[in-house]
C-alpha positions as CSV (number, residue, x, y, z in Angstrom):
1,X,137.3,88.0,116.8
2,X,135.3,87.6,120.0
3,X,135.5,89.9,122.9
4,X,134.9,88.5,126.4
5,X,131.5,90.1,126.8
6,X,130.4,87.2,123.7
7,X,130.2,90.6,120.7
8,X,132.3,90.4,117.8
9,X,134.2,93.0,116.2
10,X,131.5,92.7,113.6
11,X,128.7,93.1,116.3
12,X,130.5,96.5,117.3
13,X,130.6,97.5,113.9
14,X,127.4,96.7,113.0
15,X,126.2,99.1,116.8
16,X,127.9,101.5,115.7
17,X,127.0,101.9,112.2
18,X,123.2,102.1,114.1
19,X,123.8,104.5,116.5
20,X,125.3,107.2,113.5
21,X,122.5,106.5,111.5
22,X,119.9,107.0,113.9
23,X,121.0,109.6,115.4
24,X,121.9,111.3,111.8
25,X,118.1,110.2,111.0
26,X,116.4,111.8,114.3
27,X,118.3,114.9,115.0
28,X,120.0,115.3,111.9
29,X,122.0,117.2,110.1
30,X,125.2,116.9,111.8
31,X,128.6,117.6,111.4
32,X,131.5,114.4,112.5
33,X,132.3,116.5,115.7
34,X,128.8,116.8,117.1
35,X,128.5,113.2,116.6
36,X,131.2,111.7,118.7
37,X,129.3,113.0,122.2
38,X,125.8,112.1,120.6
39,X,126.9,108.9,120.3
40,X,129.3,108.0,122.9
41,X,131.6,107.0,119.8
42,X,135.2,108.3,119.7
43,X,136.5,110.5,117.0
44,X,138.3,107.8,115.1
45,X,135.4,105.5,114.9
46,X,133.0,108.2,113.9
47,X,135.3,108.8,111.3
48,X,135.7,105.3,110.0
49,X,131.7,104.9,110.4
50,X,131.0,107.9,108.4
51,X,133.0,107.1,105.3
52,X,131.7,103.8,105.2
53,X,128.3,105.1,105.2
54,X,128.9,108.0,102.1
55,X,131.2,105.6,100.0
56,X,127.7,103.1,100.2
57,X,125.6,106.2,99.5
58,X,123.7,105.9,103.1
59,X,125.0,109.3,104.2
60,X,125.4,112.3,102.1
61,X,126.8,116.0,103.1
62,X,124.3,118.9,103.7
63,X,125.6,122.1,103.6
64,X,128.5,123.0,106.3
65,X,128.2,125.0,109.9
66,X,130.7,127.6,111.1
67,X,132.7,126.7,113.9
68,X,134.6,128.2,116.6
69,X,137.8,129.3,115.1
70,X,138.5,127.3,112.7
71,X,137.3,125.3,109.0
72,X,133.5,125.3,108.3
73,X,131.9,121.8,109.6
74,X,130.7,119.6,107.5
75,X,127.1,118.6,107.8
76,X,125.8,115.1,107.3
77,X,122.6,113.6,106.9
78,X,121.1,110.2,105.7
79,X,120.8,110.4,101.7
80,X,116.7,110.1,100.9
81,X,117.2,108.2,97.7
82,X,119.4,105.4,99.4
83,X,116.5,103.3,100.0
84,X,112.6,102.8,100.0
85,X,110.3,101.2,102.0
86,X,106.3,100.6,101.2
87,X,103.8,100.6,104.4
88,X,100.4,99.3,103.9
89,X,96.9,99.8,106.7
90,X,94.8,96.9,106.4
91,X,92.2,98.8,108.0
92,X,88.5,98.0,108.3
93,X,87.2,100.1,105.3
94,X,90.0,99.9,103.3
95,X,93.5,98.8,102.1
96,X,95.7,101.8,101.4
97,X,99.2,101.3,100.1
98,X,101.8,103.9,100.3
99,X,105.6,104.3,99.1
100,X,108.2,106.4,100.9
101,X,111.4,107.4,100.7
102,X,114.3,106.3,103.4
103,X,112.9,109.9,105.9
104,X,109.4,108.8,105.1
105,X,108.3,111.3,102.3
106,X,105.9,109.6,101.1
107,X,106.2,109.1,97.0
108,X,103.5,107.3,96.1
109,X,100.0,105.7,97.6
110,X,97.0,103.5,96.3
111,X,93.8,102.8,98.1
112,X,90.8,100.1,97.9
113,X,88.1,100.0,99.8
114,X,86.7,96.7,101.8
115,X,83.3,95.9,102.0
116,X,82.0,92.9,104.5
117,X,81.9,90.0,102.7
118,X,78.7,88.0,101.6
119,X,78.4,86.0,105.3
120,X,78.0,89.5,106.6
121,X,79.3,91.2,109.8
122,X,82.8,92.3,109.2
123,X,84.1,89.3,107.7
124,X,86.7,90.5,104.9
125,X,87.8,87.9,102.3
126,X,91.1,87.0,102.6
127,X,91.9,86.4,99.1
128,X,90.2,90.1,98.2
129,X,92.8,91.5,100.5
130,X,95.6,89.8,99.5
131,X,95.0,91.0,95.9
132,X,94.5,94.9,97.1
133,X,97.9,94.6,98.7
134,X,99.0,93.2,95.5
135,X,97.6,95.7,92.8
136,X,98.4,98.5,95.1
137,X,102.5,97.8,95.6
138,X,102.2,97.2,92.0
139,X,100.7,100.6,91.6
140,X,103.0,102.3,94.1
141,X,106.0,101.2,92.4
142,X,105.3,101.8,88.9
143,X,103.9,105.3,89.6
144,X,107.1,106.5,91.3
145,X,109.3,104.3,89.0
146,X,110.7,102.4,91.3
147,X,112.4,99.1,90.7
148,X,111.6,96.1,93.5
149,X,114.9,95.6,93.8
150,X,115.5,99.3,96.1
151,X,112.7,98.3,98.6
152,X,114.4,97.4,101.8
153,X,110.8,95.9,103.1
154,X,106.7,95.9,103.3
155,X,105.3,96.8,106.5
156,X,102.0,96.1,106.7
157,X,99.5,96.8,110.2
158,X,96.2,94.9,110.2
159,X,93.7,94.3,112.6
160,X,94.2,91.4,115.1
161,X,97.2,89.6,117.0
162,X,100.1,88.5,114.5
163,X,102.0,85.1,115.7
164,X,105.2,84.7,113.9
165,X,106.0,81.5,113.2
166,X,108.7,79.4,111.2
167,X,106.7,78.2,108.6
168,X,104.6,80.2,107.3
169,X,106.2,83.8,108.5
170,X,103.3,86.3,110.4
171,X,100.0,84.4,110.8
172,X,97.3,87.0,111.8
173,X,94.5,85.9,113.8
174,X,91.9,88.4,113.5
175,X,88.8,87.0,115.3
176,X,86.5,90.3,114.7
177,X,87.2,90.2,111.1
178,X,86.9,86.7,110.9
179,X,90.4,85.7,110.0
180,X,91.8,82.3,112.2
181,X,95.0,81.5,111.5
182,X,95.6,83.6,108.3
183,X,99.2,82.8,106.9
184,X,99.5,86.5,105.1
185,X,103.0,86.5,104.9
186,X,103.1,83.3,102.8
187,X,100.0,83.9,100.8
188,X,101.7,87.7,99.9
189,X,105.1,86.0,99.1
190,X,102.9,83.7,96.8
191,X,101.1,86.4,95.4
192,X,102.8,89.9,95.0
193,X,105.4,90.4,92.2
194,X,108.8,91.1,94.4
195,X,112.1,89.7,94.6
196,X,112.3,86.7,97.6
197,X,114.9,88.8,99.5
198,X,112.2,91.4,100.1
199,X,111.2,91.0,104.0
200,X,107.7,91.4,104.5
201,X,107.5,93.2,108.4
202,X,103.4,92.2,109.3
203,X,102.1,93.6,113.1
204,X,99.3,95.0,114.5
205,X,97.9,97.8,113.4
206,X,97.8,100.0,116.7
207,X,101.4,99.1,117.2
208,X,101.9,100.6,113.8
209,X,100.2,103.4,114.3
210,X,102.0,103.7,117.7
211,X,105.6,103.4,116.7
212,X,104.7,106.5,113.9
213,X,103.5,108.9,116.7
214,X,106.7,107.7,118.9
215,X,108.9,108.3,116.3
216,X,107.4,111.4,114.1
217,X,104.3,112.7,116.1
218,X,102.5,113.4,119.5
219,X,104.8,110.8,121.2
220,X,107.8,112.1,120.5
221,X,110.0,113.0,124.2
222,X,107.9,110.7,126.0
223,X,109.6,107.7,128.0
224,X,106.3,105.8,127.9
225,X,103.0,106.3,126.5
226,X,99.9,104.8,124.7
227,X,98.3,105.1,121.7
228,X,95.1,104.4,121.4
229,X,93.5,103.7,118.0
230,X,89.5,104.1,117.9
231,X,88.0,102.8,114.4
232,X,85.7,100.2,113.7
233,X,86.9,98.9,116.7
234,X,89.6,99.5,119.6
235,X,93.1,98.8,120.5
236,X,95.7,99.9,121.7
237,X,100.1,100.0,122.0
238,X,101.8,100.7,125.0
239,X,105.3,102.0,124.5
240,X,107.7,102.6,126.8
241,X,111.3,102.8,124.8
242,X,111.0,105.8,122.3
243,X,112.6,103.9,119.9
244,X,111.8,100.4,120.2
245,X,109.0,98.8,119.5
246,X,105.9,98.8,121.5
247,X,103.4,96.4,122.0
248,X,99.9,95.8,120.8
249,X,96.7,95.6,123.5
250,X,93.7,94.2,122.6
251,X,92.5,97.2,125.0
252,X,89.0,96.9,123.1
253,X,88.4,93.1,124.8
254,X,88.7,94.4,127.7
255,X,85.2,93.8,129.8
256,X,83.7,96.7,131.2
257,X,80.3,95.3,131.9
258,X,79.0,92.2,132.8
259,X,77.0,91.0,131.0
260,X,77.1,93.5,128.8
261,X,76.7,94.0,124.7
262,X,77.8,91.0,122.4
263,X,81.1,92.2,121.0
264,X,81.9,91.6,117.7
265,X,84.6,88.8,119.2
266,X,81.3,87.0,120.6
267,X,82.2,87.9,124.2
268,X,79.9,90.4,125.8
269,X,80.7,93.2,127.3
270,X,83.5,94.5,125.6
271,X,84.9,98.2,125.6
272,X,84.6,97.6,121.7
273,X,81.3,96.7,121.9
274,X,80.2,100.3,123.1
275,X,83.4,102.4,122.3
276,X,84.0,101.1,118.5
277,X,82.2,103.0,115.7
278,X,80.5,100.0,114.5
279,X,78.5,99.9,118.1
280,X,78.4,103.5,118.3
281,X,76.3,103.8,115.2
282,X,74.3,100.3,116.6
283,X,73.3,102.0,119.4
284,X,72.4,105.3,117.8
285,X,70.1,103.5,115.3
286,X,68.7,101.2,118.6
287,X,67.8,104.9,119.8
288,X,66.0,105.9,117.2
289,X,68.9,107.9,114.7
290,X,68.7,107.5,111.0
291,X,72.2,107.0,109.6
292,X,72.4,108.1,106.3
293,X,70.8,105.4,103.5
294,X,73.3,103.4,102.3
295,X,76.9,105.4,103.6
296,X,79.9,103.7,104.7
297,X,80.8,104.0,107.9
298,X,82.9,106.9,108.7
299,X,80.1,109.2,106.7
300,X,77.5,107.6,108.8
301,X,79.5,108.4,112.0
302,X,80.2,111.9,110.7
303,X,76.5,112.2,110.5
304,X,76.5,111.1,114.2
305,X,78.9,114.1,115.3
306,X,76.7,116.2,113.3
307,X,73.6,115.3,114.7
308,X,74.8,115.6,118.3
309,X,76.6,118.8,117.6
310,X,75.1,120.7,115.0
311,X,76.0,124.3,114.1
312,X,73.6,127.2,112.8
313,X,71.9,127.1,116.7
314,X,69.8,124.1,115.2
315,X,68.7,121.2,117.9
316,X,70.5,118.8,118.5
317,X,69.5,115.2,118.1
318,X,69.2,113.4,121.5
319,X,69.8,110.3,120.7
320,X,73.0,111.4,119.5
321,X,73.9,113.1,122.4
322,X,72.9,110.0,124.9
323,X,75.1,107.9,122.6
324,X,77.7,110.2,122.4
325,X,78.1,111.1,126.5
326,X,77.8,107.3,127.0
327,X,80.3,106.3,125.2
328,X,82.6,109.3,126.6
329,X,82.2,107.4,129.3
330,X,82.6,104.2,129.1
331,X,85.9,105.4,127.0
332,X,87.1,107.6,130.0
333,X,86.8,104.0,132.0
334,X,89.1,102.2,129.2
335,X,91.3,105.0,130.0
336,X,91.8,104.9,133.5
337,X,92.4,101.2,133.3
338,X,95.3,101.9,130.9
339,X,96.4,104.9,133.8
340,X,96.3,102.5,136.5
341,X,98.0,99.6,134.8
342,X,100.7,101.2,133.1
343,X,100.9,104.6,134.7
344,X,101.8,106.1,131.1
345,X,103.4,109.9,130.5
346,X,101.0,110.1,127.5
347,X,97.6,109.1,126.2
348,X,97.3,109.6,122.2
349,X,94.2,109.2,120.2
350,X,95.0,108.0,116.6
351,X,92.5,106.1,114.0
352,X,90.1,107.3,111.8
353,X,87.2,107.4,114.4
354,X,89.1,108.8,116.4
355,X,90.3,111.8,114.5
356,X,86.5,112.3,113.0
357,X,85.7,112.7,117.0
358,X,88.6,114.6,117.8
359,X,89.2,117.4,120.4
360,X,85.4,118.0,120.4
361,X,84.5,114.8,122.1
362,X,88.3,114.1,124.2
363,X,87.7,116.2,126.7
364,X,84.4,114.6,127.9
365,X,86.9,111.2,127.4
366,X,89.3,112.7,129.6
367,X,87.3,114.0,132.8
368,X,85.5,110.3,132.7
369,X,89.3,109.2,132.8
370,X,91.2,111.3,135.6
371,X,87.6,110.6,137.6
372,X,88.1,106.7,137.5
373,X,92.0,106.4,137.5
374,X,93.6,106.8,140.4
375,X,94.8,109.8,141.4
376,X,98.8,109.9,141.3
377,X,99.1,108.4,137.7
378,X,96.2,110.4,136.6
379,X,97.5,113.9,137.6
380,X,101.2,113.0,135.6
381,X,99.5,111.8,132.4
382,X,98.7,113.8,129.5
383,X,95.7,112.9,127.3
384,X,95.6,114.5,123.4
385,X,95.1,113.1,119.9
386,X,98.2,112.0,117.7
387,X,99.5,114.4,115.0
388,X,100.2,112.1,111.9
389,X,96.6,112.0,110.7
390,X,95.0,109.3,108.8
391,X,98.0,108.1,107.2
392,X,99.8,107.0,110.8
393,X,99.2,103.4,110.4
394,X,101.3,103.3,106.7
395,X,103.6,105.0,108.3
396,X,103.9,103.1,111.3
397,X,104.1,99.9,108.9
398,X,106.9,101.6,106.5
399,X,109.1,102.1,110.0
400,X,109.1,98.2,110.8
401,X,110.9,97.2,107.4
402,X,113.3,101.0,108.2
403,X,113.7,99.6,112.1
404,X,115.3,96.8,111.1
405,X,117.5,98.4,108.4
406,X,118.8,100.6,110.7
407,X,119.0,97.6,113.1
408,X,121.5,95.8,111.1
409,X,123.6,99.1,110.8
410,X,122.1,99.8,107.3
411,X,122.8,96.7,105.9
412,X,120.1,95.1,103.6
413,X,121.4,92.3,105.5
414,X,124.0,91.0,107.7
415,X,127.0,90.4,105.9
416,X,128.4,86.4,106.3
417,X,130.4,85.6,109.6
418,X,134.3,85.1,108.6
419,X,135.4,81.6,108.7
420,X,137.2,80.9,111.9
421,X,140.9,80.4,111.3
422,X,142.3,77.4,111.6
423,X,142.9,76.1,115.1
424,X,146.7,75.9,114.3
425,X,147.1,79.6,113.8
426,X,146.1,80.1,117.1
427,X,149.1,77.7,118.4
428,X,151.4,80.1,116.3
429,X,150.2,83.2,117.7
430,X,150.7,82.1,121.1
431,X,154.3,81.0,120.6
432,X,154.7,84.0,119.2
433,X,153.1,86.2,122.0
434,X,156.3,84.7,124.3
């Protein structure tokens, strides 16, 4: 049956399976009463919605609450167990795969590190990546025994814009890493050991990481905000529906000298080319600092905090320090674009950079920002560093694959439209309307 604004009975169904279960999955537990205003829904279809919802195992009881007068209330939450999801960070120093259950408890993780492949730079091998992801959902899985068959999807962030086309699913072109045109849905399908009707959910990695602080961490109660992710390089999500998704930036490219420092893209003058860690620790060895011999990245750029900052009253290094305040400022610039342009509530600092840096170095960041922004957005924003940690971007990815579940009312997928009836039925139940 179609109604006259073009939605189906199933369409309403299917809205308001959603709305129960998020708002069972944000603010929950809840009893059937406090549901109905939450959700605009009335009593009878809360009701009908609820024991579909426990009869599939989606929605299980949790304890009762008194109430006024009269039976204890039931309370309901969504059941853990009724589904799994697996989020995966293709980062810039490593792969790291994690399993979860349906409120994100995490139940499992694997990690493998990258190294640059043998052209140099931070060109990662496609084919070593793809076989990470592989090994470590293969990992994940057996070490919480989990059969394939409970996942309701792989999210996976990585670094670069994801196109998503028709043939070949999310194609990820990632022009710092190398990666043109990478079809990484198709090669995974090809690859990793899971049944065809898992969906594979591949974005952006600082729209992953964004959607997990909107949804779990710093972000939550703000109608708009950014999150900024600061690791080998820089980007950026802007969000401004709590719950939907946001939508990447590639804040890093954006020029902020003339000129300037070849970015890793091969344009010059890139934010990322002076605000990433990789040209952080480029310019601190230009100056004259000794990164440790041989250490990865992020111990070589905690050996850059160190130097700058050191405890025990020793000196500081000044090279660090020149490095450091520089890039404070050409950071507190990035920020004031994204003031100016999109006049956010918040500012959140997520990645692994970032967090190494942390509240020691964000307040330099921030004074450089309210300076340059102008001065209306910049006294209603609020700058600070996500909550979620280092594991924001699997978590992030693990919501895209849970989105859509809860999108489709908790279906693993959209049950088939009824056949229409035949046209003569509709003759009969016209004659017998008069």
């Amino acid at each position: 049956m179609t109604r006259s604004n073009g939605r189906t009975v199933r369409d309403l169904r299917r809205e308001n399976r959603t709305a129960v279960l998020r708002r069972l999955y944000f603010d929950g537990p809840m009893s059937r009463f406090a549901l109905g205003p939450a959700t605009g829904l009335s009593s009878g279809s809360i009701s009908n919605v609820v024991a579909e919802l426990v009869a599939e195992g989606l929605v299980e009881e949790a304890g009762s609450v008194d109430s006024a007068g009269g039976r204890p209330r039931i309370l309901l939450r969504v059941a853990p167990d009724s589904g799994r999801m697996i989020g995966v960070d293709v980062g810039e120093t490593r792969v790291r795969v994690e399993l979860f259950d349906l409120t994100l408890t995490e139940l499992a993780r694997a990690e493998r590190p990258l190294s640059p492949s043998a052209e140099g730079g931070a060109r990662y091998d496609v084919g070593v990546v793809v076989d990470h992801i592989r090994e470590g959902v293969a990992e994940v899985l057996r070490a919480a025994e989990v059969p394939a068959e409970r996942l309701l999807g792989v999210g996976i962030g990585v670094p670069g814009i994801v196109e998503h086309t028709e043939a070949d699913g999310a194609v990820v072109h990632g022009q710092t890493i190398g990666w043109d045109a990478v079809p990484l849905e198709r090669l995974l399908r090809e690859a990793v050991d899971l049944p065809p009707e898992v969906p594979y959910r591949i974005d952006n990695g600082a729209k992953t990481l964004g959607q997990a602080e909107m949804w779990f961490g710093a972000g939550r109660g703000a109608r708009s905000a950014v999150v900024v992710l600061f690791g080998s390089g820089v980007g950026a999500c802007v969000t401004t529906d709590p719950l939907g998704p946001g939508r990447a930036l590639e804040w890093g490219h954006l020029k902020v000298r003339v000129r300037g420092r070849r970015c890793r893209c091969g344009a010059q003058g890139c934010l990322e080319a002076y605000a990433g860690a990789e040209a952080l620790l480029e310019r601190w060895r230009e100056a004259g600092g000794r990164p440790p011999a041989g250490a990865d990245e992020e111990t070589a750029l905690a050996a850059l905090v160190a130097a700058a900052r050191p405890g025990d009253g020793a000196a500081a290094d000044p090279a660090a320090v020149a490095v450091l305040a520089e890039t404070a400022e050409y950071l507190g610039a990035g920020f004031a674009d994204l003031i100016n342009l999109f006049q956010p509530e918040r500012i959140l600092v997520g990645g692994w950079a970032g967090l190494l840096l942390g509240t020691r170095f964000l307040a330099e960041v921030e004074a450089h920002a309210r300076a340059y922004a102008l001065a209306y957005p910049a006294a209603r924003v609020g700058i600070g560093m996500g909550t979620l940690g280092p594991d924001a971007v699997t978590v992030g990815a693990a919501i895209l694959p849970l989105a859509d579940f809860f999108a489709r009312g908790g279906r693993h997928e959209d049950p088939p439209a009824a056949e229409p009836p035949p046209a003569w039925t509709h003759t009969l139940q016209h004659r017998t309307a008069h």
